[in-house]
C-alpha atoms as one frame of an Amber mdcrd trajectory, in Angstrom:
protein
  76.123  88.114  55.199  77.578  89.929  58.580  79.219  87.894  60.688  77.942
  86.510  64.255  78.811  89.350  66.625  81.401  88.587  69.253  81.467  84.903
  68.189  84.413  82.706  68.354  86.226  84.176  65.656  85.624  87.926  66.634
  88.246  90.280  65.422  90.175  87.026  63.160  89.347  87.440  60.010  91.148
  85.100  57.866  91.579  81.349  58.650  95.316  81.216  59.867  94.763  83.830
  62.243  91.568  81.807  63.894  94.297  78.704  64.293  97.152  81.389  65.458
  94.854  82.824  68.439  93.015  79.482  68.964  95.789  77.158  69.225  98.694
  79.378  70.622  97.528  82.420  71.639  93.999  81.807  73.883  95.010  79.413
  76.587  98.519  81.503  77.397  99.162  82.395  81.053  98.947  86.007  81.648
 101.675  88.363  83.272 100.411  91.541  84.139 103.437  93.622  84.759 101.214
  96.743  85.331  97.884  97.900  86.503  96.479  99.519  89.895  95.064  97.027
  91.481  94.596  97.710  94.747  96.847  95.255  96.942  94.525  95.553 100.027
  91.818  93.941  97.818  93.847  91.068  96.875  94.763  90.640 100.631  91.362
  90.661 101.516  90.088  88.793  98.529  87.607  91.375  98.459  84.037  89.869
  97.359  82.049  92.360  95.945  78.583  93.713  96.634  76.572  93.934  93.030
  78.025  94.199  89.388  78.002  98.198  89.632  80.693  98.325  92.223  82.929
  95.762  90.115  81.895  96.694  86.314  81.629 100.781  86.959  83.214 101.304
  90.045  86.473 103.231  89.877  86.448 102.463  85.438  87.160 105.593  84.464
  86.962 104.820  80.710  83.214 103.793  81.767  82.604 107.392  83.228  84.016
 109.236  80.824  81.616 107.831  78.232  78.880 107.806  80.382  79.221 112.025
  80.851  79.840 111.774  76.969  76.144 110.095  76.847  74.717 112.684  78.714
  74.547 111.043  82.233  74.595 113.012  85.344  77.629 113.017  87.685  75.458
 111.798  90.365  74.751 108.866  88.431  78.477 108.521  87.496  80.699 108.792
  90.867  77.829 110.630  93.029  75.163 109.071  95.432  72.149 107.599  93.236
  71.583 104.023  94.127  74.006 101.316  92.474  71.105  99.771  90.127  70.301
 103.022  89.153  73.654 103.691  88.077  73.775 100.553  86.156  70.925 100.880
  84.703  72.528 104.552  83.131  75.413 102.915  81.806  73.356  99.574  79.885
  71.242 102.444  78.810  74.280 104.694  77.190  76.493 101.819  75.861  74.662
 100.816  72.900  75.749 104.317  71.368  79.463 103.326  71.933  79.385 101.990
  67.963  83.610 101.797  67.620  84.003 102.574  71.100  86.466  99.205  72.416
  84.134 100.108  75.379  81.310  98.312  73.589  83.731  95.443  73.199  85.924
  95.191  76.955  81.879  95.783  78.476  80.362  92.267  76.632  83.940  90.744
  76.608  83.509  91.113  80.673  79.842  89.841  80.791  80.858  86.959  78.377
  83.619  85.870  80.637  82.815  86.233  83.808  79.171  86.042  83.879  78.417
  84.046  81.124  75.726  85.464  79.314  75.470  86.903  75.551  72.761  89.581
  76.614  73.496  92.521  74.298  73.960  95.232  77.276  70.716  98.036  76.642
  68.092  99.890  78.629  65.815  96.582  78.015  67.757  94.394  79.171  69.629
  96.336  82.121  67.584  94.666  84.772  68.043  91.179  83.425  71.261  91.297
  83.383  71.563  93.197  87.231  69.451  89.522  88.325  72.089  87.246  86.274
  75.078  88.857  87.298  74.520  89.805  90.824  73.069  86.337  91.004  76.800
  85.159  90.769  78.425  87.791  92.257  79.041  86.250  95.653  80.588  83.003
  94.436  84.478  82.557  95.173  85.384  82.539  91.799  84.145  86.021  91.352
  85.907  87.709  94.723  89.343  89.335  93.972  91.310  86.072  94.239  88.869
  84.205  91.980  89.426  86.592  89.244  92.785  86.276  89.060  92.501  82.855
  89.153  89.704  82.150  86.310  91.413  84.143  84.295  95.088  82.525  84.294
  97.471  85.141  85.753 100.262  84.070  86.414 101.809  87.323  88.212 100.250
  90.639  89.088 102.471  94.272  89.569 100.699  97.069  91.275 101.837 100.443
  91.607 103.382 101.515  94.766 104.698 104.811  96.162 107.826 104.434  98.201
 106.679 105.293 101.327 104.560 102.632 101.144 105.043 100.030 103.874 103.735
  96.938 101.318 102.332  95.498 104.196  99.575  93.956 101.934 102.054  92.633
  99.748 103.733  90.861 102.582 100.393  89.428 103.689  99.321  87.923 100.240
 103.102  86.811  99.610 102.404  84.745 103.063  99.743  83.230 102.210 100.953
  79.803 100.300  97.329  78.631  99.585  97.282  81.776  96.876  99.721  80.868
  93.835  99.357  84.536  91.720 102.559  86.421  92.730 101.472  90.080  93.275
 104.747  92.135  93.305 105.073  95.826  93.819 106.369  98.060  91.650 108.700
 101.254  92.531 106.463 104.390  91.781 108.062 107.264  92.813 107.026 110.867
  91.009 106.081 112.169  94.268 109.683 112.441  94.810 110.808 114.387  91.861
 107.672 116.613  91.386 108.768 119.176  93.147 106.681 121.980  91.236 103.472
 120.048  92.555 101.410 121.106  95.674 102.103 118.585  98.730 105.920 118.395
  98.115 107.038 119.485 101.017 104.808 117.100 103.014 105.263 114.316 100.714
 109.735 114.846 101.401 108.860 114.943 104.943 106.959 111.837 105.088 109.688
 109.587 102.888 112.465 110.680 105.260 110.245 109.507 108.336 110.073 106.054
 106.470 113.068 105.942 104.992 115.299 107.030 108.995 117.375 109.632 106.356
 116.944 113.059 107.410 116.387 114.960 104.089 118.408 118.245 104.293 120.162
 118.195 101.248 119.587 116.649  97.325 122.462 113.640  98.404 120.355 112.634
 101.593 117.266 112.424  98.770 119.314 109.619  97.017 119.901 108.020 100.426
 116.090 107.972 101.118 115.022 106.908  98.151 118.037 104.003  97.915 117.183
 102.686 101.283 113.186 102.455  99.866 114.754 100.862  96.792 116.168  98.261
  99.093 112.879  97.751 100.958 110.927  96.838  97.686 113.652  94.645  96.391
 113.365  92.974  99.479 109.592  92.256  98.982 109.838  91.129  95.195 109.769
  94.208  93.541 112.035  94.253  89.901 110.608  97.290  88.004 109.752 100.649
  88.465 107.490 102.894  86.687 106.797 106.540  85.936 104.708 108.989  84.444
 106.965 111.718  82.241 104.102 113.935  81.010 105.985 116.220  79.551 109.589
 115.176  78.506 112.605 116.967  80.552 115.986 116.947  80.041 118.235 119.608
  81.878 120.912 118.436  84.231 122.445 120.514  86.955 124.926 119.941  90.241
 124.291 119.174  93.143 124.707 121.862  94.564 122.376 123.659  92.709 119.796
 120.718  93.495 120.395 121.091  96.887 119.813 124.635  96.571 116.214 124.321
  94.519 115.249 121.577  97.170 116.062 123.955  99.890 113.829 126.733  98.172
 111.343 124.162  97.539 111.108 123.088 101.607 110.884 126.795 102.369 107.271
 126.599 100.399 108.899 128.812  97.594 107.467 128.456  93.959 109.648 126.571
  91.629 109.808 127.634  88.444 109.684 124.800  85.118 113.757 125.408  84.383
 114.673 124.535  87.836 111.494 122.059  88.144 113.554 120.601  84.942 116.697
 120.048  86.610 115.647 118.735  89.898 113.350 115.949  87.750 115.982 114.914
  85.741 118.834 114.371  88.136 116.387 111.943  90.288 115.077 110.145  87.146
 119.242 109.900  86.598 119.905 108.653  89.851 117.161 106.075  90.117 118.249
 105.018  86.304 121.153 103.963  87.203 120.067 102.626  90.379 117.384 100.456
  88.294 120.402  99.516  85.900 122.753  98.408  89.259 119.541  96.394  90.287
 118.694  94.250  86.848 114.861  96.073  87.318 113.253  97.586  84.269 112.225
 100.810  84.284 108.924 101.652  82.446 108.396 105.324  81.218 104.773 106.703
  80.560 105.010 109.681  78.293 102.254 111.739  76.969  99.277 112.084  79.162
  97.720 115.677  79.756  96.349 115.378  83.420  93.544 117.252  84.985  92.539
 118.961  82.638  89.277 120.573  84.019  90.163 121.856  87.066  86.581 122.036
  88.565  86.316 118.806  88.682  89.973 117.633  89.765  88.709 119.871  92.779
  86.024 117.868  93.574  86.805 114.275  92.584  90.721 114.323  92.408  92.877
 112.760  90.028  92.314 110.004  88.053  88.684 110.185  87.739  88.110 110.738
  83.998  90.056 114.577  83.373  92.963 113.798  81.321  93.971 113.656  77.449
  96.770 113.175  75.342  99.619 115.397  74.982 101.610 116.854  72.311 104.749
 118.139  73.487 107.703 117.139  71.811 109.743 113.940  72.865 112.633 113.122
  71.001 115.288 115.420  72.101 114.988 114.803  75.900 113.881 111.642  75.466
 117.255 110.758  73.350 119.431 112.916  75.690 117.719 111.156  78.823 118.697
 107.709  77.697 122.048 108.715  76.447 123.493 110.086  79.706 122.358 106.923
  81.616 123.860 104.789  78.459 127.137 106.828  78.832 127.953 105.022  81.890
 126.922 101.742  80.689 123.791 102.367  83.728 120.877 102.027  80.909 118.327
  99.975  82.865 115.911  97.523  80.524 113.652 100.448  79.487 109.888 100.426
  78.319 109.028 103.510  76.902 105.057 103.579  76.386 103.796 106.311  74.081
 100.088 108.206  74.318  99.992 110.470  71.895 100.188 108.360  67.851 102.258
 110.464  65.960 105.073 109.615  68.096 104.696 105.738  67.553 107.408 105.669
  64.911 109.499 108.068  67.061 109.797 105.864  69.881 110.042 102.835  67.882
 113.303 104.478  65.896 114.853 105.333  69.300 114.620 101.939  70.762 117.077
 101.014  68.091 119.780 103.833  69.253 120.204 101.874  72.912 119.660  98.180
  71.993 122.915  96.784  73.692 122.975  93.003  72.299 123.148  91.856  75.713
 119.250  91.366  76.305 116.890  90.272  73.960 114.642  93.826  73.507 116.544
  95.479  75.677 114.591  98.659  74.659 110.761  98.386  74.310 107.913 100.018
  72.645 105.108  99.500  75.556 101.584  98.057  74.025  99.129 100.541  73.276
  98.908 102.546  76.769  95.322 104.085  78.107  93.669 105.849  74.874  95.716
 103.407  72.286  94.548 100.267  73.946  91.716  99.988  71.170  91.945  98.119
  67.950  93.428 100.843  65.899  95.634 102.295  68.732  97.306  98.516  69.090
  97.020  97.611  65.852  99.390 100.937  65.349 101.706 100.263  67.689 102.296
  96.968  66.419 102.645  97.663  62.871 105.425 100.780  64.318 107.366  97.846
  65.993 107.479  95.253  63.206 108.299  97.713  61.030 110.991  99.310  62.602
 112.002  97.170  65.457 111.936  93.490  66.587 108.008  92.618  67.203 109.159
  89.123  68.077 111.062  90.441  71.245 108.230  92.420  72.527 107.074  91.762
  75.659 103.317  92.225  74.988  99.521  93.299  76.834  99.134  94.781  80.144
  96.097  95.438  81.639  97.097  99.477  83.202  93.468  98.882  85.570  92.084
  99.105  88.367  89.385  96.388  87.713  90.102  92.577  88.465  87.573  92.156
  85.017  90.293  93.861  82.891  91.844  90.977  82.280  89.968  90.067  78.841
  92.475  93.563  77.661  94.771  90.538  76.894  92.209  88.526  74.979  91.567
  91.590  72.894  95.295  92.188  72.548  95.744  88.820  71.287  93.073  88.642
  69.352  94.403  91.527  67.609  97.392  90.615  67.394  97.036  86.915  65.983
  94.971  88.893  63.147  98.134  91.094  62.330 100.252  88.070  62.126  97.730
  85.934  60.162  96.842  88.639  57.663 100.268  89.459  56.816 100.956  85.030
  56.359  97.554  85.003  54.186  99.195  88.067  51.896 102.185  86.110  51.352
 104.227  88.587  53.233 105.658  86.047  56.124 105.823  81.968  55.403 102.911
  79.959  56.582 104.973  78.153  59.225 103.247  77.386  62.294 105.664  75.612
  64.408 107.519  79.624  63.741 104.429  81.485  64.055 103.126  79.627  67.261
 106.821  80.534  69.167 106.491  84.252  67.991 102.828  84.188  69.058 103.409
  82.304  72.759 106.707  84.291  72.930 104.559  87.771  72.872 101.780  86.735
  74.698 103.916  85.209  77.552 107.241  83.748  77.821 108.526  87.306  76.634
 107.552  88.934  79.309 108.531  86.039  82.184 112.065  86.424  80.429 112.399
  89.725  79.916 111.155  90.727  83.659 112.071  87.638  85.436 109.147  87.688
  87.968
């Protein structure tokens, strides 16, 4: 007889992982130490206008399958009317069979708009009455999202030129008890082989007051932005290595590559190399001075069709995994900051699977004693945050790490519904845990089981971050 779909029980399959999830892991708090929320929102406690612009607006998983269906762009990101669009999407998602899309989309309905309509063509205008029926209610704007849903503390994604100014307006606002913190996102800096440089150098030393003539001013700018977001909460940084680089150089010869970059010359990938890895050097030990962590997101293939980069820009549904190799620079990257005893607390989140085990391995290498997981494997990141792509990453760390130390889910959105990632996370998770106890392979001790289950889900990640 098939089971109930999306009951209770969904995704626990034997009987101690239904009491693992139920009892320890459901009603946890939730720190989300990364996503892209928008700050401004927050601020503004934006309320939104139907369920398009807060289920499908800016959910780039959502277009991407929606192309995959056969849907139009103009019903995707172009001008067709907002029902219309919905109405595409509940058309289109009952083909997502295995697709966690199929999941996240009734997870989000269930939640937040509780009904158990099965999302189709049939039923698309149903549920556009029922949900935007709700959608004006305060428990539904920004704010009340967070709320509902238990969070605890929020970290957006910030460039350093940024002047956090909504951050200092929610952080003022005492009626609001979710701490949203920035977080220190500075590629712009070090991609030097990427179109807008120059501008971008210009712009950071008007923010910054350091006049940026040389690679040493460069560290003064970015230390004096480091100071600003320390000031305003800030305790980790984060970055997106696409392709792993290790090739250090002196400074004289950085000076000299930023000089040719200025003077709008083309930088070649050896010199691109060196100039990366000397300011992903000097903000590592900067981090490590600091006591932030410093989260590393390796693997992504970005913009890949060019046409449409053009006309939509990034982040809009263009990018894959990549399969460069890692270890090496990876290894060496980590080593030279470890050789001065400047190794910040370091997440190292991995795309592409077949270098799960390799990143689990190395996190063993740098592990100093002094914090609990120093090192950590990062939850299943963008493509991996699916059943199998968690349930992978898990199994890597148990296996060859310490799973109790990890510091668990993160939602990596731009959607204030994303928040039921960390029900499906620990959903997953409590049925790792409890199929391995029902096997015989770990004791069926629940006062044990319960700590290692709260301990991932949240008091982890309040340690390990102190936000």
């Amino acid at each position: 007889m098939a089971k109930t779909f999306m009951d209770e029980h969904f995704l626990l399959e034997t009987p101690t992982a239904q009491k693992l999830y139920h009892e320890f892991a459901e009603h946890q708090p939730i720190i989300d130490y990364h996503c892209h929320l928008p700050p401004q929102e927050v601020a503004d406690n934006k309320q939104f206008r139907n369920i398009t612009e807060i289920w499908l607006g800016g959910d780039h998983y959502k277009w991407r399958f929606m192309r995959s269906s056969g849907v139009t762009e103009d019903f995707v990101t172009g001008n067709q009317p907002d029902i219309e669009k919905f109405r595409k999407f509940c058309s289109v998602l009952p083909m997502g069979v295995g697709n966690p899309l199929y999941h996240w989309s009734h997870l989000e309905l269930q939640r937040y708009f509780g009904t158990k309509t099965l999302v189709s063509a049939d039923t698309a205008d149903e549920l556009w009455e029922v949900c935007n029926a709700q959608i004006g209610k305060p428990e539904l704007s920004a704010r009340g999202l967070m709320l509902r849903s238990n969070v605890r503390v929020v970290c957006t994604t910030d460039d350093p030129v940024d002047d956090l100014a909504y951050h200092k307006a929610i952080a003022a606002d005492s009626g609001f008890s979710v701490k949203v913190l920035p977080t220190f996102r500075p590629d712009k800096s070090f991609n030097i082989d990427r179109a807008g440089f120059q501008d971008y150098i210009r712009k950071l030393a008007t923010v910054s007051g350091v006049a940026i003539n040389n690679f040493g001013e460069l560290t003064q700018a970015l230390s004096a932005r480091l100071d600003y977001f320390a000031a305003h909460g800030c305790k980790l940084s984060d970055h997106a290595i696409d392709i792993a680089f290790f090739s250090p150089a002196s400074d004289s010869e950085l000076t000299t590559i930023l000089s040719r970059a200025m003077n709008n010359e083309v930088i070649g990938k050896e010199d691109a190399d060196k100039f990366k890895t000397a300011i992903m050097l000097f903000l590592g030990r900067q981090y490590a001075q600091r006591g932030w962590a410093m989260q590393l997101h390796i693997g992504a293939q970005r913009n890949n069709n060019t046409r449409m980069f053009n006309r939509l820009g990034p982040d809009t549904g263009w990018d894959s995994i990549a399969d460069d190799l890692i270890s090496a620079k990876i290894s060496a990257f980590l080593n030279a900051l470890d050789g001065d005893d400047l190794l910040p607390k370091t997440v190292l989140y991995n795309l592409n699977p077949i270098h799960n085990e390799v990143l689990a391995t190395m996190l063993g290498n740098f592990q100093d004693g002094k914090v609990v997981g120093k090192m950590q494997f990062g939850s299943g990141w963008w493509f991996l945050d699916q059943k199998d792509g968690m349930t992978r990453q898990l199994t890597a760390l148990s296996q060859l790490g310490n799973l109790g130390a990890f510091v668990g889910m993160l939602t990596d959105s731009r959607s204030f519904l994303s928040y039921t990632r960390h029900e499906y996370f620990r959903r997953i998770l409590c049925n790792l845990i409890g199929g391995w106890v029902e096997n015989g392979e770990y004791p069926q001790d629940y006062k044990l089981l319960g700590k290692i289950v709260s301990d991932i889900c949240y008091n982890n990640a309040d340690r390990y971050f102190g936000l």
